[in-house]
N, C-alpha and C positions, 0 to 999 in steps of 0.2 A: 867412304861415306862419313858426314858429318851429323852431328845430333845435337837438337839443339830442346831443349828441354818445356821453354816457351818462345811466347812471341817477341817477348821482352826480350829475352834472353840472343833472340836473333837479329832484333832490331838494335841491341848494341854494336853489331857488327858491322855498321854503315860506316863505310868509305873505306872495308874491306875487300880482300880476297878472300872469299866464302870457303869454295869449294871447288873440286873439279868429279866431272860424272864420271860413271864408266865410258868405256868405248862400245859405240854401236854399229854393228855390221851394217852398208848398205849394199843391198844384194841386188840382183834382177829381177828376184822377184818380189823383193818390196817395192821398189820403182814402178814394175806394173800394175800391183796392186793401188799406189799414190793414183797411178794415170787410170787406173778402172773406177777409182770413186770419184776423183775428181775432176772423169772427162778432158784430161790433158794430154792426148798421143803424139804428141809429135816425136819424129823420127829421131831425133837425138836423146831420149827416153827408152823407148821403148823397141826398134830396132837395131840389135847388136849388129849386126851384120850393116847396114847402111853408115852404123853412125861409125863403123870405124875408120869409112872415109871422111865423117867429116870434120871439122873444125877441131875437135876436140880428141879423136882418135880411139873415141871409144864412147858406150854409153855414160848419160851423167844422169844423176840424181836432180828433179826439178829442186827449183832453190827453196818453192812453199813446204816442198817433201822436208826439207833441211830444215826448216822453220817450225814445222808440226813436230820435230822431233821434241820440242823445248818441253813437255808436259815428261818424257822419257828421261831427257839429258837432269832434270829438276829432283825429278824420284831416284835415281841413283846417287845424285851428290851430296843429299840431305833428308835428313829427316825431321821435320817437327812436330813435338809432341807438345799439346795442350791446344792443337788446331782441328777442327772438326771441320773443317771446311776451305778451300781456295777456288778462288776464281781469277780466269784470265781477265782483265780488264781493257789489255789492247796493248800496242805499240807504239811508243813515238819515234824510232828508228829504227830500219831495216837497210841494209846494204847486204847483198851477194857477191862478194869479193872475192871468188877463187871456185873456179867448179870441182865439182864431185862427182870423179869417178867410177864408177859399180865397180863394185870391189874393193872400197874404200873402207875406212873404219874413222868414225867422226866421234868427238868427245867435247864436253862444253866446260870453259873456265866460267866462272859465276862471280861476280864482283857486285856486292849491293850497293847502289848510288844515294839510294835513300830510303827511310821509313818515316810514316806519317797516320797518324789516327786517321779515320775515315767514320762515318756513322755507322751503329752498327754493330758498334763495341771490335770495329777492325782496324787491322792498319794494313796502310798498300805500301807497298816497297816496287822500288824499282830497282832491274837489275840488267847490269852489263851483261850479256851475254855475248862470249868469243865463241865460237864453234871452230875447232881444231880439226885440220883432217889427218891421220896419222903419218908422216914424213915430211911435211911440208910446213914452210916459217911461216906462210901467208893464211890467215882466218881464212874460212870456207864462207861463215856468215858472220855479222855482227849487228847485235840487236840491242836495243833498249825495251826491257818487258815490265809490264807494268803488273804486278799480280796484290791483288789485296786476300787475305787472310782473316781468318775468323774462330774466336774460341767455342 
């Protein structure tokens, strides 16, 4: 875990490599819990037993499940102090390049693209995010996230 003291202090790190998160277990039953709030069952989810004839040979993690981790993957690889506040602002790229297993273990490289003042007394930073899944050379996900910050 990294610590970064202010905002300042992290917004110097633009056109770095940040940090890397821990590793997070994806299990079956967080997969079904993904597919119970957000109404998403299809059989390659949620049926072990079907999905290990299909395509994939086993159940996988949906890709938004992968995506909602970024609030988990962020808190484990840093911390800022003199921040009272973050908010998601959105995405401007997403690709799911590699599926996810159950019983995988996913971790996120953090590369910030950029910082920029915002109104507000904030700055929004944008950050590469690589989602790793543990044995494999190919990203699981790869996002551009857009998060602005507030003292």
């Amino acid at each position: 875990m990294r610590t970064f003291n202010t905002i300042a202090e992290l917004a110097a790190c633009t056109g770095q490599d940040v940090a890397v998160s821990d590793w997070i277990p994806i299990t079956q039953e967080r997969v079904n819990l993904f597919a119970d709030a957000t109404g998403d069952h299809q059989w390659i989810h949620v049926d072990p037993e079907r999905a290990k004839a299909g395509p994939f040979g086993a159940p996988i993690a949906h890709g938004y499940l992968t995506l909602s981790l970024m609030p988990l993957f962020f808190d484990t690889a840093l911390v800022l102090n003199g921040s009272e506040m973050g908010v998601n602002y959105g995405l401007n790229r997403v690709r799911f390049t590699n599926p996810v297993p159950v019983g995988s273990r996913l971790r996120a490289h953090l590369h910030l693209v950029s910082a920029e003042p915002v109104a507000g007394d904030g700055t929004q930073f944008v950050w590469k995010v690589s989602v790793e899944r543990e044995g494999s050379d190919k990203p699981v996900c790869v996002a551009e996230a857009v998060v602005r910050r507030y003292p």
